[in-house]
N, C-alpha and C positions, 0 to 999 in steps of 0.2 A: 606753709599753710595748706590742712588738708582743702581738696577741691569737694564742697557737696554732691554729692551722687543725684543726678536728675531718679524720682522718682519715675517706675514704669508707667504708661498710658493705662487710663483705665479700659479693658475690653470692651469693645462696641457689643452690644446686645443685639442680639438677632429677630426675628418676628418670634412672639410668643406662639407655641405649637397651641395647637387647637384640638381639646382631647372630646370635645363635643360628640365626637361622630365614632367612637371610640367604638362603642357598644355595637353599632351596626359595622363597621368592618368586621371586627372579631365573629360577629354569626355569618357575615358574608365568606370568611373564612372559613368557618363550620359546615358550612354550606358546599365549598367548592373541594374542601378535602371529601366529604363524604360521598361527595361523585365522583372525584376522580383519584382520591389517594395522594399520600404524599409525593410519591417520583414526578406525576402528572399533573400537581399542583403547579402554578406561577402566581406570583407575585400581580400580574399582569389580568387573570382571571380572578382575583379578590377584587382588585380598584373598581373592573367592571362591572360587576357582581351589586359591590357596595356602591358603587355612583361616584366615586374616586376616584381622584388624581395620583397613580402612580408613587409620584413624587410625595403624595399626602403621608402612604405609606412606606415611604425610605427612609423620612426625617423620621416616623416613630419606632418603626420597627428595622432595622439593618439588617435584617436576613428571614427567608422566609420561614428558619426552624423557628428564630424568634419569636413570627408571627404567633405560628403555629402553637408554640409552648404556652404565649398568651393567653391563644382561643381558646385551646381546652382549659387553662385555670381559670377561667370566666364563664364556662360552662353554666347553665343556669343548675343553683345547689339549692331547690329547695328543699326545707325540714316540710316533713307533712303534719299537716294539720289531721291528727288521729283523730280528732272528735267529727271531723266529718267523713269516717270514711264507714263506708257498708258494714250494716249491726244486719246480717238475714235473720238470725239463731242460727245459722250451721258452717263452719269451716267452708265447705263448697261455694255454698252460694255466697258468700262475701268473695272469695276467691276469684269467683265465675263473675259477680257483680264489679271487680276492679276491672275487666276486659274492655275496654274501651277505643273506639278506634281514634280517635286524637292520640291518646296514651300508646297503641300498638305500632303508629308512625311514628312518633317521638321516640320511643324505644328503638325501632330500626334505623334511625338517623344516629342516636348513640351510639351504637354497633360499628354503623359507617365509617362515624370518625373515628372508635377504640380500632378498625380494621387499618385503616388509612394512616396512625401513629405507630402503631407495630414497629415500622424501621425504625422510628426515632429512639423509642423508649431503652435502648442498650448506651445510646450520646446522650441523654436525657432522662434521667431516671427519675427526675421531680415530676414528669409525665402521669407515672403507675399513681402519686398519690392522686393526684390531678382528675384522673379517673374512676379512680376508685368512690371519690366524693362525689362527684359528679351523677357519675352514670351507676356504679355498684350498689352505695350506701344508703341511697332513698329509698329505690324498691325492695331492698333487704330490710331495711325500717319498719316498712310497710307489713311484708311476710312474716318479722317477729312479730310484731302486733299482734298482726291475727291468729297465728298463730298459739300465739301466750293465751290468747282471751279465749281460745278455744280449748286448751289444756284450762283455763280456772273455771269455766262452765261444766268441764266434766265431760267435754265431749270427744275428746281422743286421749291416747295413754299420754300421762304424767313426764314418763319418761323419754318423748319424744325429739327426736337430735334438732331442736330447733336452727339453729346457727346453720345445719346442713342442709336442712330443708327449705329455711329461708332465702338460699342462691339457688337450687334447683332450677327453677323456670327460669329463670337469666342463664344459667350457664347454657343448658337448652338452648333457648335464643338464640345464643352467643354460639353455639355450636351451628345451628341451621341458618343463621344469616353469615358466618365469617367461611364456614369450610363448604357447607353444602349450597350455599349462595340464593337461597329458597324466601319467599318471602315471610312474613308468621301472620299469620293468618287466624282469628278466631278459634275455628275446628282446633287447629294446633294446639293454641294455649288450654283448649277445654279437653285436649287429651291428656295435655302434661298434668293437668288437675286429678283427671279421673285414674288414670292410668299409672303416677306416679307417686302422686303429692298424699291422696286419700288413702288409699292401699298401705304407704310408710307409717300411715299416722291411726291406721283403725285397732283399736281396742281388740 
């Protein structure tokens, strides 16, 4: 007579993780890469950061690049709202009117974190899209826009490389906060306008 096989135990269930707090560690994360970079990040400077128990963050994330690869895909991705954004009547002055200093800090906090991923992004290549959405594609959004609606007003040529000219001032940015370490500054962005953007685009 076969012997019945005792069925296995069923697995004891562990405390349910708590994803509540989810959102503020990830910017606490945001936060501590963009001041000190990946090498100089810890594990140890997020928990503090966020008001966290260490251990909060071990059971969710196993490793700091993990953390990491989170933060940035939860980057805040907003679509803009085109209907509100600056109608002056002229290319410039809608340009000149996005300059904003909430906007010119949150841009250099982007920077921070795309400076502070760099090592990652060759073990991690889902990174570059991560980025791209993030911190790239809203304010390129934004630049085609106005761009477009300034070319159908008639007011620069037709033929203008929008798509090139719509990363300009980021690459800018992205140049004078990652290599030349400078902050941006008002004057700055209104020179990339007068000096770069207008010039490209005049009839």
């Amino acid at each position: 007579m076969t012997q019945l096989e005792t069925p296995p135990a069923a697995p004891k269930l562990g405390r349910k993780r708590d994803h509540t707090r989810d959102a503020e560690i990830l910017d606490a994360a945001l936060d501590v890469l963009a001041d000190t970079g990946y090498a100089g990040m810890t594990v140890d400077m997020v928990a503090a950061r966020a008001k966290a128990g260490k251990a909060t963050l071990y059971r969710r994330w196993a490793s700091k690049s993990e953390l990491v690869i989170d933060a940035v895909a939860c980057m805040k991705q907003i679509d803009p709202d085109f209907s509100k954004l600056p109608d002056t009547g002229s290319l410039r002055g809608d340009l000149v009117a996005m300059i904003k200093a909430p906007s010119i800090a949150e841009g250099e906090r982007k920077m921070r974190v795309f400076a502070g991923v760099m090592s990652m992004i060759s073990d991690a290549p889902e990174l570059t899209e991560s980025i791209h959405a993030a911190i790239v594609e809203p304010r390129m959004a934004v630049n085609r826009f106005l761009l477009q609606r300034a070319i159908d007003r008639g007011e620069i040529r037709a033929d203008a490389d929008v798509e090139t000219l719509a990363l300009i001032s980021q690459a800018m940015v992205s140049y004078r906060v990652l290599m030349l370490r400078e902050p941006v500054t008002r004057d700055f962005l209104v020179s990339v306008i007068d000096g770069v953007i207008i010039p490209a685009v005049r009839k």
